[in-house]
C-alpha positions as CSV (number, residue, x, y, z in Angstrom):
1,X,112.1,86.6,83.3
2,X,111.5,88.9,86.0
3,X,110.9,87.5,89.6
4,X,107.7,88.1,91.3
5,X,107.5,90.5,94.0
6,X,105.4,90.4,97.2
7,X,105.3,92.5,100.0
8,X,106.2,91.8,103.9
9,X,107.5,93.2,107.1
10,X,111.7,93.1,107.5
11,X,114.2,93.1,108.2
12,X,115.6,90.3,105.7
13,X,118.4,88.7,107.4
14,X,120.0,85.9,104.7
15,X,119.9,82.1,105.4
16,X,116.5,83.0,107.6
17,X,113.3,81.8,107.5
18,X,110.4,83.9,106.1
19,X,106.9,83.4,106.3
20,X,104.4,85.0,103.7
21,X,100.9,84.9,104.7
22,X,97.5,87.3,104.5
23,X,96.7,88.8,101.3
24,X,100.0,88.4,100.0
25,X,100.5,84.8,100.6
26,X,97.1,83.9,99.1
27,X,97.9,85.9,96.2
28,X,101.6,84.2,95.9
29,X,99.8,80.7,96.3
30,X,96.6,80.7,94.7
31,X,96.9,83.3,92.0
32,X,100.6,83.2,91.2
33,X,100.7,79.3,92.4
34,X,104.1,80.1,93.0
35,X,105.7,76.4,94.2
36,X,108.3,75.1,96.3
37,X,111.8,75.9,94.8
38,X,111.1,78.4,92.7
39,X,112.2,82.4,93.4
40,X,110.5,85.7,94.3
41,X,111.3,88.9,96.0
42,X,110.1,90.3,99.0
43,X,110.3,94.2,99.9
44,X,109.3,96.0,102.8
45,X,108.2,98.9,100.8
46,X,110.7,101.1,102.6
47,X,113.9,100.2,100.4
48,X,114.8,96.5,101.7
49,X,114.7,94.1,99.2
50,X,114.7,90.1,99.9
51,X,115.4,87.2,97.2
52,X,114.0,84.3,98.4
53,X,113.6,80.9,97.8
54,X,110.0,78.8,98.5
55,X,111.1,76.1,101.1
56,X,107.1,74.8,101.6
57,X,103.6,76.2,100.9
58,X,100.2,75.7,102.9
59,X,96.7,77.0,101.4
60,X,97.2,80.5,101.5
61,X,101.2,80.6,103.0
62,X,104.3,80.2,102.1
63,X,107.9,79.7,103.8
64,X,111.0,80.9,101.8
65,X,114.4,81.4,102.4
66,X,116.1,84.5,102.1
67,X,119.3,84.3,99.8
68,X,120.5,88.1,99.3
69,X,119.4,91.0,100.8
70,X,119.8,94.7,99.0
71,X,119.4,98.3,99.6
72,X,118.1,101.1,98.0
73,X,118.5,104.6,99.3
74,X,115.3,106.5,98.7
75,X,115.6,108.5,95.2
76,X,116.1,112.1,95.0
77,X,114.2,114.3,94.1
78,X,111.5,112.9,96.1
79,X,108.0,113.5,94.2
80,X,104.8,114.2,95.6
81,X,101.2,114.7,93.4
82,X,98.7,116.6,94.8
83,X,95.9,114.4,92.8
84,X,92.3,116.2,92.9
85,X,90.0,113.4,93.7
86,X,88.0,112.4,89.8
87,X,84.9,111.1,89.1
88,X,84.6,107.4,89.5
89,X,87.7,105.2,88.8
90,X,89.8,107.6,87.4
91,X,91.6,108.2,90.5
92,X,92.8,104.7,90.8
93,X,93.8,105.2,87.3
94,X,95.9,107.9,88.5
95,X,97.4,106.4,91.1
96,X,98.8,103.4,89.2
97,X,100.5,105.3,86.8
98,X,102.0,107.8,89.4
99,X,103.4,105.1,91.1
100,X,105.0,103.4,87.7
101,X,106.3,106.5,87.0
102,X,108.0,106.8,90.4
103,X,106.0,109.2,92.6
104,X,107.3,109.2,96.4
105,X,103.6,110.6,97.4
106,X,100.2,111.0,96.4
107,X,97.8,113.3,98.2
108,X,94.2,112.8,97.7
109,X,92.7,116.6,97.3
110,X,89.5,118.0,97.9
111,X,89.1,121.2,95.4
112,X,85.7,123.2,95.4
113,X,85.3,121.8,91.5
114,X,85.8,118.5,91.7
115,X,83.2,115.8,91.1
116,X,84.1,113.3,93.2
117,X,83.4,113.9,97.0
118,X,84.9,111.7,100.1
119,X,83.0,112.0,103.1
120,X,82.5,109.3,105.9
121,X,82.6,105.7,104.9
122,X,82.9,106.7,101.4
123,X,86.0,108.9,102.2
124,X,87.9,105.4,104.1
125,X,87.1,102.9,101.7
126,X,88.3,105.3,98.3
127,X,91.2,106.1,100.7
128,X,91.4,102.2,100.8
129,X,91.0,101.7,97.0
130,X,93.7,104.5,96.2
131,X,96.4,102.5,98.6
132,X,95.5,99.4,97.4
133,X,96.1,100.4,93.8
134,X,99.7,102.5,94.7
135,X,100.3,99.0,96.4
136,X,99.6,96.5,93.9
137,X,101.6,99.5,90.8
138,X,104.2,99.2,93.2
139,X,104.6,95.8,93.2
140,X,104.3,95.4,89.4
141,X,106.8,98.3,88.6
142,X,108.9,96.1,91.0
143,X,109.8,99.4,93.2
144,X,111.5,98.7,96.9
145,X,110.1,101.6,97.6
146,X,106.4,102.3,97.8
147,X,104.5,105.8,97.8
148,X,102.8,106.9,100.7
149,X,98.9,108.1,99.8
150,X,98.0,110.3,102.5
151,X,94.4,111.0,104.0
152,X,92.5,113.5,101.9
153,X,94.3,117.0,102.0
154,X,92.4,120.5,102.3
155,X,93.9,123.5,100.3
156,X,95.5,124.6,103.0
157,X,97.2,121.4,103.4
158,X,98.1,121.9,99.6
159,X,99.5,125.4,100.3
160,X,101.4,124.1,103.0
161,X,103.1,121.5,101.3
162,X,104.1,124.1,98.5
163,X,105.7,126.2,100.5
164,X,108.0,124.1,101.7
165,X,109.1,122.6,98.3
166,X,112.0,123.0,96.9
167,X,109.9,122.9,93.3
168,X,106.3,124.2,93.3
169,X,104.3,123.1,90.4
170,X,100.3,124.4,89.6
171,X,99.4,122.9,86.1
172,X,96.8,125.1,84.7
173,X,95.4,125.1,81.1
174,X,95.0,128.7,81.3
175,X,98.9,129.6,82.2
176,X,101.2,131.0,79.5
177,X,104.3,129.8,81.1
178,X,105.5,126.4,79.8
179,X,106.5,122.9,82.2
180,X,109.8,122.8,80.0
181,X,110.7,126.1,81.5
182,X,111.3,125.0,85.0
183,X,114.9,124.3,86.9
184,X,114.1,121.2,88.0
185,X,117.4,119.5,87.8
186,X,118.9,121.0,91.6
187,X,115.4,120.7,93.2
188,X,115.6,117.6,96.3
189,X,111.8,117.7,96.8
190,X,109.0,118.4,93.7
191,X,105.1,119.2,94.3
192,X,102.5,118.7,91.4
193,X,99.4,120.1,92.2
194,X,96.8,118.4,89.7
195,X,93.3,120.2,89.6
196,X,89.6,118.7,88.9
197,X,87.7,118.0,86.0
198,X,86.2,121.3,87.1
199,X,89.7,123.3,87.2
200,X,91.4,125.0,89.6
201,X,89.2,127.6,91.1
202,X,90.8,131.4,91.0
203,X,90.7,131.3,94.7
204,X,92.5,128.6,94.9
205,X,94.9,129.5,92.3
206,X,95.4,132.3,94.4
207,X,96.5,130.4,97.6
208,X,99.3,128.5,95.4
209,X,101.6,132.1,94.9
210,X,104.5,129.9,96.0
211,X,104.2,127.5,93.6
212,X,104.9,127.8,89.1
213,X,101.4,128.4,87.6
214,X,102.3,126.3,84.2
215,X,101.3,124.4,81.4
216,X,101.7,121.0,79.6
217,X,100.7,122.1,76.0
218,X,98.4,122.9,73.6
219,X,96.2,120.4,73.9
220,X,94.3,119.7,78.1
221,X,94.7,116.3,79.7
222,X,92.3,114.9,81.8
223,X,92.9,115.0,85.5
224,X,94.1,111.5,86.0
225,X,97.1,111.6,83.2
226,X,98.0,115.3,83.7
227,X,100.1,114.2,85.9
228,X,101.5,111.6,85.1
229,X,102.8,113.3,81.9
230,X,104.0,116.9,84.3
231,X,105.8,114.2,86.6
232,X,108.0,112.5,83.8
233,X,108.9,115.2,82.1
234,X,110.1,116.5,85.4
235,X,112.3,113.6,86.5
236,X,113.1,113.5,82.6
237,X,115.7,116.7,83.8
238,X,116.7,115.1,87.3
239,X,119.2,112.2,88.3
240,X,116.7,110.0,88.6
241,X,116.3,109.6,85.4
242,X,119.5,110.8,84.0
């Protein structure tokens, strides 16, 4: 069985004391009632991974040796979604499976069509919502290193970031070129731009001349597994999944 993983600040030196506490150690005490003895993990998020072993618990704490400490260099390509913001939950929805899947990045995007708008207090707490559920995927997927959701992005931000890809990907239902079409095995750095419930508008569509204009299929996904299924059939041609 797999060892549960938590998340805290390194660096993980072995033989050294750790100390897990906030949300993390309340989750590790009271939900997991992980006891003294047993093993988890602990990652920074940023590649470091820490097996430790519980030495003593308080309410919502817990001290635990570290044993062995690994490594992983970030994976290449590195991925980022361009996620329209959806209606409701969906966009959580998104974000959890982009981050099982593997996605280095997840930008929250204001269209002109979508549903869903972020403004104020609204705009912090979804912003909150989306990193807690990349977080909490994260940890599940058991990945040492975590995606970055970025503040909501303009479509000039999205432009931006597509011009500097090595691989710039538009899914639209309307374009007659194919996904499977694309070289995406020597690209170091993918884009997915993922549109609204509303589509793409033509002035956007427009904007994003340096990225492929392409399509998934026949049939139209919703917003918050388009690309999910773009993004794995991607990495499906990369040596990250190789």
């Amino acid at each position: 069985m797999s060892l549960p993983v938590f998340i805290a600040p390194g660096p993980f030196v072995t033989g050294v004391e750790v100390t897990l506490a906030g949300d993390e150690g309340r989750h590790a005490v009271v939900v997991r009632r992980i006891r003294v003895g047993e093993q988890l993990v602990l990652t920074d998020g940023a590649g470091a991974s820490a097996t430790c072993s519980v030495v003593s618990l308080a309410k919502a704490a817990l001290v635990a040796t570290v044993e062995a400490v690994s490594f992983e260099e970030r994976p290449s390509p590195v991925v980022t979604v361009v996620q329209a913001i959806p209606k409701g939950d969906r966009g959580e929805l998104a974000v959890e499976v982009l981050t099982e899947v593997g996605v280095d990045r997840i930008v929250p995007w204001a269209a002109s069509r979508c549903v869903g708008v972020w403004r104020g207090e609204r705009a912090e707490k979804s912003l909150a919502k989306w990193r807690s559920a990349a977080r909490e995927s994260g940890k599940q997927s058991r990945r040492s290193w975590l995606p970055d959701v970025t503040p909501v992005a303009t479509t000039e931000d999205v432009v931006a970031l597509l011009e500097v890809a090595d691989l710039g990907v538009v899914l639209h239902e309307a374009a007659t070129a194919p996904l499977a079409a694309l070289p995406a095995s020597e690209a170091r750095s993918i884009v997915v731009v993922v549109g609204p419930e509303g589509g793409i508008s033509d002035e956007e569509l427009a904007a994003f001349s340096a990225a492929h204009v392409v399509r998934l299929g026949s049939s139209v996904l919703r917003t918050s597994t388009a690309g999910v299924a773009a993004v794995s059939a991607l990495l499906s041609r990369t040596q990250r999944w190789g």
